[in-house]
C-alpha positions in Angstrom: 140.1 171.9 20.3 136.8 173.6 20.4 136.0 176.0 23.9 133.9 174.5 26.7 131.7 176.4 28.8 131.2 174.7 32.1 128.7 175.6 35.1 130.4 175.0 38.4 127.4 174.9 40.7 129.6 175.7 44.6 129.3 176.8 48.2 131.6 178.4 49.4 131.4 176.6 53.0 131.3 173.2 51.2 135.4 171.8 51.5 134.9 169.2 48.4 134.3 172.4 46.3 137.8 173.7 47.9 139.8 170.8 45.9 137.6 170.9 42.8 138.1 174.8 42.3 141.8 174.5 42.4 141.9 171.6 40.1 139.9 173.7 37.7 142.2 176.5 37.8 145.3 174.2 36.6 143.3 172.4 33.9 141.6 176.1 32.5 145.6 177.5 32.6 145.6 174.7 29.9 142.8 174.1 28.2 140.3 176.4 26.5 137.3 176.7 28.8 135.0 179.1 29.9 133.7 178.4 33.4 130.0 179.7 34.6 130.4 180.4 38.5 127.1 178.9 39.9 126.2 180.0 43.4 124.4 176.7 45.1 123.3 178.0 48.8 123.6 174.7 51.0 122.0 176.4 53.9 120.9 180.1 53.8 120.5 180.9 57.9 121.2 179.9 60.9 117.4 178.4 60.7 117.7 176.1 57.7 121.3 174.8 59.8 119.1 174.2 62.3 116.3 172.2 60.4 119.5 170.0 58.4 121.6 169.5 61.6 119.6 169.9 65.0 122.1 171.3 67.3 125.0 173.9 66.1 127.4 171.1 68.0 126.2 168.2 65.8 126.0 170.8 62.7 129.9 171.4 63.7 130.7 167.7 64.5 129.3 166.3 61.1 130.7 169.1 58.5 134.0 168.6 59.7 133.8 164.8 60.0 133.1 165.5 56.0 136.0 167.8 56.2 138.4 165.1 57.5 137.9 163.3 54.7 138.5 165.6 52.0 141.3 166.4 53.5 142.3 163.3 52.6 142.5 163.4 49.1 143.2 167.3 49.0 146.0 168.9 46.7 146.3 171.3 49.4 145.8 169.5 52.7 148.0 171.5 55.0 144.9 174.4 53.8 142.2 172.7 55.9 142.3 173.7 59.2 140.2 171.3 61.0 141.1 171.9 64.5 140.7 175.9 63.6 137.2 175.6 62.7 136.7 173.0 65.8 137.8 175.4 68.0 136.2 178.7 66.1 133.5 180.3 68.9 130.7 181.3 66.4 128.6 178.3 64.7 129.3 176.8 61.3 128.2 179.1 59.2 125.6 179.1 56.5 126.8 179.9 53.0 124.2 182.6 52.1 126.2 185.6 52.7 129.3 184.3 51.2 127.1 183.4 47.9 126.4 187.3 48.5 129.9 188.1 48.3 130.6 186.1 45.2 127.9 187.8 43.1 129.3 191.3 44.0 132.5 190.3 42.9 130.8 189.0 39.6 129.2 192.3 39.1 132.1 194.5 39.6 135.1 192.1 37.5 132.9 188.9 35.4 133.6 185.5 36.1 137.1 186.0 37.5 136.3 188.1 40.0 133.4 185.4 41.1 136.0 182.9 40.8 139.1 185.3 43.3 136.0 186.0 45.5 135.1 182.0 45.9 139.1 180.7 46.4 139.6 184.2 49.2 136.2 183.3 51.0 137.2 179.4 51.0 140.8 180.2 52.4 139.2 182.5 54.8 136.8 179.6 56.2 138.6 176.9 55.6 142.5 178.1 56.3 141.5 180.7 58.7 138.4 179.7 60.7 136.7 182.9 60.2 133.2 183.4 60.2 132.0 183.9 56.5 128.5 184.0 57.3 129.0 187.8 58.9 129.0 190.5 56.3 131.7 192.4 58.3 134.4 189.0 56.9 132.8 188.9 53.9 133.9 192.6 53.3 137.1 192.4 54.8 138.1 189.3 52.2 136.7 191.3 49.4 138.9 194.3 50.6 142.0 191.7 50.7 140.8 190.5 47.0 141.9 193.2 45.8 137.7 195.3 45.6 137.3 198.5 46.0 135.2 198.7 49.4 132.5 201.3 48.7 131.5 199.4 45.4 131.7 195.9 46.7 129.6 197.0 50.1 127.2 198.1 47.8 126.6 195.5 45.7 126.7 193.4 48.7 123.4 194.9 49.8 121.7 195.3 46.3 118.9 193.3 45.8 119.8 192.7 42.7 122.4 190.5 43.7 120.3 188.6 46.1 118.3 188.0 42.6 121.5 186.7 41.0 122.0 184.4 43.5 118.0 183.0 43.4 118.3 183.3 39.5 121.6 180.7 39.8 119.4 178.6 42.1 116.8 178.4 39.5 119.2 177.1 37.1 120.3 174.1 39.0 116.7 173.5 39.5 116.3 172.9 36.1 119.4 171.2 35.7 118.3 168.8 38.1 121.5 169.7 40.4 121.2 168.5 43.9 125.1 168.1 45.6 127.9 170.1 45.0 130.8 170.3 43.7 128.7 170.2 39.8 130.6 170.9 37.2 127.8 170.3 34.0 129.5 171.1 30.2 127.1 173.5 28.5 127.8 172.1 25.1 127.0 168.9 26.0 124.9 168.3 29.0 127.5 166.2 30.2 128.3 166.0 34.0 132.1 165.6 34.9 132.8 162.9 37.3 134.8 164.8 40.2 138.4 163.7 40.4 141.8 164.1 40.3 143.4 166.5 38.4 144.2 164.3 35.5 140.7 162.5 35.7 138.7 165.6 35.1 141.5 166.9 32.5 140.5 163.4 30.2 137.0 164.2 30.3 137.0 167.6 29.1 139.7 166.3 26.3 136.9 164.0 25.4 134.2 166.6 25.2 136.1 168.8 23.2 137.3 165.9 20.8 133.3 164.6 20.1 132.9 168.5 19.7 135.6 168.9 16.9 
């Protein structure tokens, strides 16, 4: 079978991306893929919550009415905490600084350390209620993934990875991405339907067969 390159455009604060990224993981352990970590900022301050939601309480209220039911069909429902996250005393937060935290990773260890950045920062907001959107979390996670501190903090506040993150936006401009979880095959162009396990599995087969 011929290797796949796939962008997955994510947030980490977006729950739906939570089941897709472990679904991923169990079909790459078996298939010969190469996946692009996209960073895809929902919301990048407490301003731009503000202009989507209204009121940090109906921001709150909504998101995890959209949590609900991805918990639902989750592989790992016991890992959304719901009633955490209801009761968590900072507002939702915004993704930007957690997209911030990815890229570092990516610039100190590739894709995989994009990709063990994303699955600590989602278990941290989504298991733990913990605000990712202060830099002070985001640090702490990357300490607990395994990043040397120093390095991390500094690529944290590079601009250069504040430019990765604009450059991935720019990307799913052209690609004409506009929700998340998008998982687009390079080879192809073509867009995986988001599914189950064995759903997404078929689909790759099928690129990699007409790819032969």
């Amino acid at each position: 079978m011929s290797t796949l390159t796939i962008d997955f455009f994510h947030d980490v604060v977006c729950c739906w991306c939570f089941n897709i990224s472990s679904r991923m993981r169990t079909i790459a352990e078996e298939s010969d893929l190469a996946i692009r970590h996209r960073s895809f900022v929902l919301q990048d301050s407490r301003a731009e919550m503000a202009a989507r939601w209204g009121t940090p309480q109906a921001a709150r209220d909504t998101i995890l009415g959209h949590w609900m039911a991805c918990r639902q069909v989750s592989d790992q429902p016991g890992l959304i905490d719901i009633e955490a996250m209801r009761a968590a005393s900072f507002d939702y937060p915004h993704g930007l600084t957690a997209a911030l935290g990815c890229k570092a990773a990516e610039r100190l260890d590739g894709q995989e350390g994009h990709w063990r950045m994303f699955d600590h920062l989602q278990r941290a907001h989504l298991s733990e209620a913990r605000d990712i959107s202060d830099p002070e979390t985001v640090l702490q996670v990357a300490r607990d993934a395994g990043f040397e501190a120093a390095g991390f903090a500094r690529h944290l506040d590079d601009p250069d990875t504040a430019s990765a993150v604009e450059a991935d936006r720019q990307v799913a401009r052209a690609l004409q991405v506009r929700c998340i979880p998008a998982l687009i095959i390079r080879d192809t162009g073509a867009r995986l339907v988001n599914g189950p396990t064995e759903d997404l599995a078929a689909q790759i087969r099928t690129a990699q067969q007409i790819l032969a």
